[in-house]
N, C-alpha and C positions, 0 to 999 in steps of 0.2 A: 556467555550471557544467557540467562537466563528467562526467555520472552515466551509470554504466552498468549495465543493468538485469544481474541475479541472479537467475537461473529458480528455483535452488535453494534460496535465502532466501524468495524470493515463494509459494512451493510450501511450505514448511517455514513462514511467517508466519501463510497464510491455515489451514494443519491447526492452528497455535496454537493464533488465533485462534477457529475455528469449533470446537475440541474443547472451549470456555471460554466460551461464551456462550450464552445461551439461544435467543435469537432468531437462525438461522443464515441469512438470508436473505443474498443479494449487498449490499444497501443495507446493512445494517448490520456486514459484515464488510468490505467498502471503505471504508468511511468510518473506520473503527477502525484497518486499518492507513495510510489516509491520514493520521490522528493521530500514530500510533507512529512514521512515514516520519521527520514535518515534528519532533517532539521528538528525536528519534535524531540527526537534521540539526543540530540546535540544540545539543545536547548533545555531540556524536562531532566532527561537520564532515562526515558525509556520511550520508545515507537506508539504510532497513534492504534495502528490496528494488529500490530503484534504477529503480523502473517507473517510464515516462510518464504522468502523469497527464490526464487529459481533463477538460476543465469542461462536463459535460453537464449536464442542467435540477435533477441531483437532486444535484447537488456533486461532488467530483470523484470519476471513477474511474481504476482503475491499468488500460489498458490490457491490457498482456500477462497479467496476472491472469485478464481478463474473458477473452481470447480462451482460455484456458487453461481455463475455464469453460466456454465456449461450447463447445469441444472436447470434452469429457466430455457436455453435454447435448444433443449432436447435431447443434447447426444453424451449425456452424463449417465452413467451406469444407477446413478439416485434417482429415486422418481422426487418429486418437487412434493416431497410431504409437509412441509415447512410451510407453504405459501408465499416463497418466494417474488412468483410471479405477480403480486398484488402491488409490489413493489415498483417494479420494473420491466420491461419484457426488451427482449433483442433482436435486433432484425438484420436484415440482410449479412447475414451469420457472426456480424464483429461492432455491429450498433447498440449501445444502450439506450434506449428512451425508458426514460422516469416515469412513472406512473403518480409521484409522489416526491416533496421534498424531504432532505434529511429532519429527522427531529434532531431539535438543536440541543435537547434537553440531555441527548446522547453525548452529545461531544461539549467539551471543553472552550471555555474562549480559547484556551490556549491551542486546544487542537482545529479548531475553528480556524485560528490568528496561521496555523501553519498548514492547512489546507488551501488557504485564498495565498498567504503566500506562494505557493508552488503554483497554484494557478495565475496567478501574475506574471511570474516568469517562465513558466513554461507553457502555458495555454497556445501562444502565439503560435510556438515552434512546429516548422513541420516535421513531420515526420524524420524525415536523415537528422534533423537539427537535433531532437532532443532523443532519438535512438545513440545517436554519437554521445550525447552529455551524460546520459546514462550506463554507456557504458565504459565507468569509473573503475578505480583501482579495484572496488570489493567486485565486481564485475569481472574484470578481467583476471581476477587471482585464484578463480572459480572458476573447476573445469563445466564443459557445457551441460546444461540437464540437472546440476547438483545444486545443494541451495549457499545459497551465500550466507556467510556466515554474521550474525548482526557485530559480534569484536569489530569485523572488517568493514560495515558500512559504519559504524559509529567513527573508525577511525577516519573512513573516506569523508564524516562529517566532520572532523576537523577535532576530534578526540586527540586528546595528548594519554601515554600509558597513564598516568596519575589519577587523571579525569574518569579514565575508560577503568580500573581499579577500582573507582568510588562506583559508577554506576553497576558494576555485578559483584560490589558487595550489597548496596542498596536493592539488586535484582534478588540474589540470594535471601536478603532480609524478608522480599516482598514475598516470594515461594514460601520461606519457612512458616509463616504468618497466615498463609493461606490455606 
């Protein structure tokens, strides 16, 4: 499948997110938009922020997200030329506080409608709770440190071959057009 990451969804996803959840830690706002990615996929035929995901020990994380994070908290080899920081800043090495709400003008009702979902159901959970839920078939099918592949979370969303056939032709269509 053919996904291509959105700095400006992933960036507009996690202030959603983290403006709407109590516990703003990295673990629990990856894992939430992991949720909302893999239902948006299932639902749309393609993810909301398009990142790589990594099957690291605590489930998967988005990549560029994390690096985008890591860049505002200092120990990212980027310096923050973007202005990142205007956004957001991170404390106590694994907290996101919003500086700002997402603009909504970024995201979709539809990607809107599968962000609050995933934060309905998993906001609550602690920690072991939604580290476990997470760590799904595309998850576990993935050795550690490598990225999971999006065929394998669309399937873990409940993609039938036929379904998941139509979306990376529709993916294909979207590349070539672009």
């Amino acid at each position: 499948m053919n996904v291509q990451f959105d700095k400006e969804k992933a960036l507009n996803a996690l202030l959603y997110v983290a403006n709407r959840v109590q516990r703003k830690d990295f673990h629990k706002i990856f894992k939430i938009i992991y949720f909302a990615d893999r239902q948006h996929l299932a639902d749309w035929g393609r993810p909301i922020t398009g990142d790589t995901y990594i099957a690291m020990e605590a489930g998967p994380v988005p990549s560029r997200l994390y690096d985008m994070l890591k860049i505002v908290r200092g120990d990212s080899y980027l310096p923050d030329v973007e202005g990142l920081g205007r956004y957001f800043q991170v404390e106590n090495w694994m907290y996101v506080k919003p500086l700002q709400d997402a603009n909504l003008n970024k995201l979709s009702a539809n990607e809107q409608e599968a962000l609050s979902g995933a934060i309905a159901k998993y906001a609550s959970l602690s920690y072991d709770e939604i580290k476990e839920k997470s760590h799904d078939v595309a998850w576990r099918s993935t050795a550690r440190d490598f990225s999971i592949s999006w065929d394998n979370i669309a399937r873990e969303a409940g993609l039938d071959s036929e379904e998941l056939e139509y979306v990376n032709d529709f993916s294909r269509l979207e590349a070539a057009l672009s």
